[in-house]
C-alpha positions in Angstrom: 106.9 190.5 124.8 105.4 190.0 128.2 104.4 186.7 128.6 102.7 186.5 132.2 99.1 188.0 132.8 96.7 188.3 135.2 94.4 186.5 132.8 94.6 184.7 129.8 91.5 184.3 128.0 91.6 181.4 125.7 89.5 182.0 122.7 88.1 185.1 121.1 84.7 184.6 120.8 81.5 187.0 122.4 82.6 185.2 126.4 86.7 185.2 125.8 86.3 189.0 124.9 84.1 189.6 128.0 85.9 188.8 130.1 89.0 190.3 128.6 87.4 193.4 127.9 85.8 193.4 132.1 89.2 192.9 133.4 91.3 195.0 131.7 88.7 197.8 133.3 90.1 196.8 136.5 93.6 197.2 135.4 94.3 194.0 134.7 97.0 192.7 132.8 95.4 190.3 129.9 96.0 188.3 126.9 93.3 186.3 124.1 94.3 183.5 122.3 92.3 183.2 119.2 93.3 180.8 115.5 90.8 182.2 113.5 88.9 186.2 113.6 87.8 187.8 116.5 84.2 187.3 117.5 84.1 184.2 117.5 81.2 182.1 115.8 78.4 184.6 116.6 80.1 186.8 114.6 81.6 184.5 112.1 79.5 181.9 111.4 77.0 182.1 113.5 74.0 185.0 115.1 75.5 188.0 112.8 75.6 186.4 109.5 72.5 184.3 110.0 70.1 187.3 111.1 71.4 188.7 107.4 70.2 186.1 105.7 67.0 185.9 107.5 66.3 189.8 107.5 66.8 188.7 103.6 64.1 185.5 103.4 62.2 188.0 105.3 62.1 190.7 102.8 61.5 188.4 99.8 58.3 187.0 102.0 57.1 190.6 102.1 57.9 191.2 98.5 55.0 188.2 97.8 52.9 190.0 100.3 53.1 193.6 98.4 50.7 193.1 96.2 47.7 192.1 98.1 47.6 195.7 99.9 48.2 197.1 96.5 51.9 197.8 96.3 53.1 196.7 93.1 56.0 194.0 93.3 57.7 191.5 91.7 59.8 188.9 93.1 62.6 187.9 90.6 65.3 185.6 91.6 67.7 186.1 94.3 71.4 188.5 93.2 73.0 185.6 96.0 76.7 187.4 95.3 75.1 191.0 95.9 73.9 189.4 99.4 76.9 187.6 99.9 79.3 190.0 99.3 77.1 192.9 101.4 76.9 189.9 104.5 80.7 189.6 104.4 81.2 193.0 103.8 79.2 193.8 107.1 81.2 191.0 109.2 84.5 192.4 108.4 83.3 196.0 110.0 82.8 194.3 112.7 86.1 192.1 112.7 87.8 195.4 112.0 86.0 196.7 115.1 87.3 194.3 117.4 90.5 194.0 116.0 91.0 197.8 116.9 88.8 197.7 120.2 91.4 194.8 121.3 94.9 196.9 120.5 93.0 199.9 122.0 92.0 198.6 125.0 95.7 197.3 125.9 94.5 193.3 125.6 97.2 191.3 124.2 96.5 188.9 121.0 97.8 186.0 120.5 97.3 183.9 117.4 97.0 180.3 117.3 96.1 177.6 119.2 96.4 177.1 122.7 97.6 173.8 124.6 97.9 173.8 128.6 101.5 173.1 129.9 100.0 172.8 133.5 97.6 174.7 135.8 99.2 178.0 135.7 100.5 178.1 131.6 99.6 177.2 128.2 101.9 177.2 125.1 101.1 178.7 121.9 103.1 178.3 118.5 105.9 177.3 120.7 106.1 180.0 123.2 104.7 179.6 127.2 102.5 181.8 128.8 101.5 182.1 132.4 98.5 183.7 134.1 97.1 183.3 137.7 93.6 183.1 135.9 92.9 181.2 132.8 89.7 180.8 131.2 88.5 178.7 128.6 85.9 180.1 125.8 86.6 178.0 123.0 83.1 177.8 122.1 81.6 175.1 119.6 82.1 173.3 116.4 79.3 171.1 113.9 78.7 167.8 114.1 79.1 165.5 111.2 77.8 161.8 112.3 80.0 159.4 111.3 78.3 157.7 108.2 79.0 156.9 104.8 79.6 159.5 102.5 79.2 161.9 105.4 81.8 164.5 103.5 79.2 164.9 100.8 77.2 167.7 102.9 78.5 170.7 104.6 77.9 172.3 108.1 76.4 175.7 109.0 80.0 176.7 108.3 79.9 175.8 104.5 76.0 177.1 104.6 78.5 180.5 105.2 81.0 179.4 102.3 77.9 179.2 99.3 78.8 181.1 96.3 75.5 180.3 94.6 72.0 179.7 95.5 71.2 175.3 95.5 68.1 175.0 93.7 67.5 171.6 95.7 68.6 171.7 98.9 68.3 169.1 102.1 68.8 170.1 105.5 69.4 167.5 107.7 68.4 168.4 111.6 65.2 169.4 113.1 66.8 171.6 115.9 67.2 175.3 115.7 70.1 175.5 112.9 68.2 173.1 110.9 64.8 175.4 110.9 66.7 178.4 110.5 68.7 177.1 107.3 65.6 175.5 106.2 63.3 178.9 106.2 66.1 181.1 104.8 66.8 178.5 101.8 63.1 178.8 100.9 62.6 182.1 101.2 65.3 182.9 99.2 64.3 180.2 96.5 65.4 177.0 97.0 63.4 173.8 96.8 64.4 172.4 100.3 63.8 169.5 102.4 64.1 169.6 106.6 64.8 165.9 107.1 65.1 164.5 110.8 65.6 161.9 113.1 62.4 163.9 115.5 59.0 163.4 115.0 58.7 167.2 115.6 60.5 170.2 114.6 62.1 172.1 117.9 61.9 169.0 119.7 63.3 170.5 122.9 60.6 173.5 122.3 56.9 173.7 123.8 55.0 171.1 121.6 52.9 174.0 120.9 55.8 175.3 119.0 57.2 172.8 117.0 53.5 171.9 115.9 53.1 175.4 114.1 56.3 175.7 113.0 55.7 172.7 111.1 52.1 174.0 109.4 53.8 176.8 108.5 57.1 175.4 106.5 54.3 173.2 105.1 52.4 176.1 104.1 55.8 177.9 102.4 56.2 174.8 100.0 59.5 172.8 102.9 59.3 169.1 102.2 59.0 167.6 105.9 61.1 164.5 105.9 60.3 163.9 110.1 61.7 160.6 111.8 64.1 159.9 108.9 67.4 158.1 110.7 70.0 159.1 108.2 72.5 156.2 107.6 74.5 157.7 104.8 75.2 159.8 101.8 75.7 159.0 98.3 76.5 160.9 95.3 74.3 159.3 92.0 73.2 160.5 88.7 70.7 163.3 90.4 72.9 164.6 93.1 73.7 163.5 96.4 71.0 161.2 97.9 70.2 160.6 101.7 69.4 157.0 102.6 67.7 155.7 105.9 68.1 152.9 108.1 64.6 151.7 107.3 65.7 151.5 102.8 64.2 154.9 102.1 66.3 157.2 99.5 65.9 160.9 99.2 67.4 161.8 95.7 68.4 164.9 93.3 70.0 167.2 96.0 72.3 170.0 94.9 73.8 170.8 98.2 72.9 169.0 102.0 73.6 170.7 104.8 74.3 168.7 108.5 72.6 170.8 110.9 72.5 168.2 114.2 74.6 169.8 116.7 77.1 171.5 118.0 80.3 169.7 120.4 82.3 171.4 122.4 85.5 172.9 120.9 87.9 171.4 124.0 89.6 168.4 122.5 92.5 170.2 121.3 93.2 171.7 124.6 95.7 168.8 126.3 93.5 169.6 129.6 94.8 166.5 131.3 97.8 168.2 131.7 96.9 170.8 134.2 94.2 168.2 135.5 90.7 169.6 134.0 87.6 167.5 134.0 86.4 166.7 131.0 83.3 164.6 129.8 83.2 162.6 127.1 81.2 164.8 125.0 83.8 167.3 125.5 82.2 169.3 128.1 83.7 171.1 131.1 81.6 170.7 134.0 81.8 174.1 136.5 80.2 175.2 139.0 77.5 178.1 139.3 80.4 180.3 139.4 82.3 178.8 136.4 85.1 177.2 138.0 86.0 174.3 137.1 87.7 171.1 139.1 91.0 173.0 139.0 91.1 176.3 141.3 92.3 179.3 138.7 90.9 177.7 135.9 87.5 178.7 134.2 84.4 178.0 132.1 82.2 180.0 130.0 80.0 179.2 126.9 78.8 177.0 124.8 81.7 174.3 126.3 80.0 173.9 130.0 76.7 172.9 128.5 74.5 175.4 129.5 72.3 177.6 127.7 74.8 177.9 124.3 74.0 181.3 123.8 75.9 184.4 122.8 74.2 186.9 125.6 74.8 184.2 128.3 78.4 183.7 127.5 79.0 187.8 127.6 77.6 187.8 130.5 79.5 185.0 132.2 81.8 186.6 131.5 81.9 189.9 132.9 80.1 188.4 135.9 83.4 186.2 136.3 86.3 189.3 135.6 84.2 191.3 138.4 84.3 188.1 140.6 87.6 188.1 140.4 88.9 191.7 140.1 85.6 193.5 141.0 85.3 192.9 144.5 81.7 190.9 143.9 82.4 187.7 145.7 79.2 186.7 144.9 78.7 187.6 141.1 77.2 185.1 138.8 74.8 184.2 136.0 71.4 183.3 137.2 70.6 180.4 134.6 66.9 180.2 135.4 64.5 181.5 132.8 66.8 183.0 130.0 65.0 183.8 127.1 65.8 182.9 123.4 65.0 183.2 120.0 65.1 181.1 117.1 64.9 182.5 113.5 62.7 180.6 111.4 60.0 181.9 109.6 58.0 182.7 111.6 60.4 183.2 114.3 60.1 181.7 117.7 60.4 183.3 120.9 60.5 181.8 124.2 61.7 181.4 128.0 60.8 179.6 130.9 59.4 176.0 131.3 57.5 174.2 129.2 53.9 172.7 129.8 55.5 169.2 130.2 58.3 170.2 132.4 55.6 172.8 134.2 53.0 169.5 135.0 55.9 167.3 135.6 57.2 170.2 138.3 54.2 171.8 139.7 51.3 170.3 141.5 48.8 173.4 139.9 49.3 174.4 136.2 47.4 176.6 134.1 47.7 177.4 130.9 46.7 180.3 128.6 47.0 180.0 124.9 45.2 181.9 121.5 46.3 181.2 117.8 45.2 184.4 115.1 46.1 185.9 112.1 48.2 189.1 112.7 47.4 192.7 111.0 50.3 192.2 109.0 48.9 189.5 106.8 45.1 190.7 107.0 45.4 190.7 103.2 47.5 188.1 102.7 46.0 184.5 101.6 49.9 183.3 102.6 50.6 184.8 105.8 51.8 183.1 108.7 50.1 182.7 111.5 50.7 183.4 115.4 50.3 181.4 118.6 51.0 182.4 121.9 50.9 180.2 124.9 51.3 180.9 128.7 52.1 178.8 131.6 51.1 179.6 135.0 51.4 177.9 138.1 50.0 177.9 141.8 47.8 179.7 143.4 48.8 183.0 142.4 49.5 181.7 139.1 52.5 182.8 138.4 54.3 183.3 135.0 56.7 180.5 134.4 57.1 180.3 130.5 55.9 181.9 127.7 56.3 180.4 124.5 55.5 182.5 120.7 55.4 182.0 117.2 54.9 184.3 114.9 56.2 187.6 113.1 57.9 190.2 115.8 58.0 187.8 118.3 61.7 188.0 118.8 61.0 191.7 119.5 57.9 191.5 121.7 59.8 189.0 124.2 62.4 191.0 125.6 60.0 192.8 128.0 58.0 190.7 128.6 61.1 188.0 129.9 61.8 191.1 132.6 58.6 191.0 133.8 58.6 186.6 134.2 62.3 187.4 135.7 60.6 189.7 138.5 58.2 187.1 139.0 55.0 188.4 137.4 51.6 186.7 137.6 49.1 186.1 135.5 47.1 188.9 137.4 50.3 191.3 137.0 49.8 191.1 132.9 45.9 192.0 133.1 46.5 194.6 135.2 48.7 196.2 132.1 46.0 198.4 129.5 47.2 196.8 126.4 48.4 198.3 123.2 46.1 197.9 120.3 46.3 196.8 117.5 49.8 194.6 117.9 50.1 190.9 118.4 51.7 191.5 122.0 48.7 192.6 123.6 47.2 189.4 123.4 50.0 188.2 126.2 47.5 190.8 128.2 44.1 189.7 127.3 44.0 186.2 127.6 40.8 185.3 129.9 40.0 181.8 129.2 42.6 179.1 130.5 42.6 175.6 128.9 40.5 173.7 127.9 40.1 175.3 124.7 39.8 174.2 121.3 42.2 171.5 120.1 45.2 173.7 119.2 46.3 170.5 117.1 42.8 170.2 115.3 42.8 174.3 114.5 46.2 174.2 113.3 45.8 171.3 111.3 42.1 172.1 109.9 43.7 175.5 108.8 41.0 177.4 110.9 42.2 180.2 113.3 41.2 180.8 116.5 40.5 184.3 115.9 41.0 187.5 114.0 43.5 190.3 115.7 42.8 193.3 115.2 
């Protein structure tokens, strides 16, 4: 077996694969290390198997919405191993996929984990390997805090592992994984609690976001548990318990579920032996091109700290095999106004900056924002509601975030994060004839900018802005 490459990719995930897959198009010679499947988290344990579940919650929220426009339904109780087994089921195509695309393509697999000799090789299972170009992709891995009775709750990977449905169930983060978990327990069946260190759900989000996110899992029957320092876990009569630092017990849980992070997967990588910075939370620092401190070393993913997405890290790494193979000295991953998605129910959608970080950055801010009740629960007394917010700034107010909540969101965002990448103004989106009726058109309508009613007040008094449609 060869053992020098041009490149060695270490990990399999969606940037190791990238950048295999880009530089064996330019006839390079390459290998991927990867311990577990290919694909990495996204595919594993992460954006594939998660969307099935939520295309699931979803469903069973539609199946209580049936009746009102006179399609008869019943919702029974969840067939979890028919959904289980159909998820994994799905998965493996896709490991099977890779698996072939890999051995077809020419890339080199090899299993197990890697540890860096020096600068130029890495030794796996024994056996060196050399490359002029190594690149690490080793992605992420849950947090557990360290606190008593931690090992009493699972991470998103054991969410993954669940045979059966929890009939009580506590999710303890208020970030993304946490909401997602949390909506797709409850729309499923489970009693569930979304307990949290934050004040607010999507703490990171627009406040506009996290605030009706919060109405809503109120309104779908999630116990909000919100500023609730978790100081340990116990197992009692009722089930696992969740105690705070301030004496407060949460009791009667059938499963919890740590959902407070992700660290980067690098600790296992001996990097002080070919002299790679890394930070004591385990990231590698690069620059806007990925290198890191050491020249022929690399970055990509969810391990340099930027943007943890799947998208980004495909595309840092294509942009990096066609820096170095493709003759595009200057080919790199613009990490300005990305847009994202989380799944919750409803889901969020949004890019850009937020109104604190646009009025902390910008001398002129204005801001656009509506809250309605879509078409799609016009007969529905337990639909969810959208908001929409935009954030202009300058003269020429231009678009610098947009921020959603609410059903097709995820969908409606993709354009619209073209048109914010190509610098569109406010002006720009009324010049578009809108679509009618859809929720997106109101991105095209709006005419009043802020002050407006209270959004807090609205949300909180149950009232909507308005009626689409």
């Amino acid at each position: 077996m060869n053992t020098h490459f041009d490149l060695i990719s270490i990990g399999g995930g969606s940037g190791g694969l990238a950048v295999a897959e880009q530089a064996v198009r330019y006839g390079k010679r390459v290998a991927v290390v990867e311990a577990a499947k290919l694909g990495g988290t996204c595919v594993n344990n992460g954006c594939v198997p998660k969307k099935v579940m939520w295309y699931a919650a979803h469903l069973a929220h539609a199946v209580d919405d049936a009746n009102a426009f006179g399609i008869a339904a019943q919702r029974r109780r969840t067939d979890w191993g028919k959904l289980v087994a159909g998820r994994e089921a799905y998965i493996a195509r896709i490991n099977d996929y890779w698996d072939d695309h890999v051995d077809h393509n020419g890339i080199t697999r090899i299993d197990g984990l890697a540890r860096f000799i020096d600068a130029k090789s890495i030794e796996v299972n024994g056996q060196a390997y050399s490359a002029e170009h190594i690149v690490i992709a080793t992605g992420g891995r849950p947090i557990v805090p360290p606190v008593p009775g931690a090992e009493l709750g699972m991470t998103s990977d054991g969410f993954f592992e669940l045979q059966d449905l929890p009939e009580k169930v506590a999710v303890i983060g208020g970030g993304y994984i946490g909401v997602e978990l949390a909506g797709v327990l409850r729309g499923l069946g489970s009693e569930v609690s979304l307990v949290a260190l934050e004040a607010r759900a999507l703490e990171l989000f627009d406040p506009m976001v996290g605030d009706v996110l919060m109405t809503e899992m109120h309104k779908q029957g999630i116990n909000l548990e919100m500023s609730f320092q978790v100081a340990g876990l116990a197992k009692t009569d009722s089930g696992i318990a969740l105690d705070s630092r301030t004496g407060v017990r949460l009791d009667g849980f059938d499963a919890v579920i740590w959902a407070v992070g992700r660290a980067p997967n690098t600790r296992g990588l001996n990097a002080e032996a070919a002299g790679i910075e890394l930070r004591s939370n385990g990231i590698i620092p690069t620059d806007a091109y990925q290198n890191t401190n050491v020249p022929g070393i690399y970055a990509i993913g969810d391990i340099t700290g930027r943007s943890p997405l799947t998208p980004v890290a495909i595309k840092a790494g294509r942009k990096l095999a066609d820096r170095l193979f493709g003759g595009q000295p200057a080919a790199r991953v613009d990490y300005d106004n990305i847009p994202s998605v989380v799944f919750a129910h409803p889901p969020v959608a949004t890019i850009g900056l937020t109104e604190p970080q646009a009025r902390e950055r910008h001398g002129k801010v204005t801001v656009y924002q509506t809250r309605f009740t879509p078409m799609r629960h016009a007969l529905s007394d337990h639909g969810a509601g959208t908001a929409m917010k935009l954030i202009c700034v300058g003269d020429d107010e231009r678009v610098a975030g947009i921020h959603l909540i609410g059903d097709n969101v995820d969908e409606m965002l993709q354009g619209f994060a073209v048109a914010v990448k190509m610098g569109a103004t406010k002006a720009d989106l009324d010049s578009t004839v809108a679509i009618h009726p859809i929720s997106a058109e109101e991105l095209v309508t709006l005419k009043t900018p802020d002050p407006q009613p209270d959004p807090h007040q609205a949300i909180d008094s149950g009232l909507d802005w308005k009626q689409a449609g």
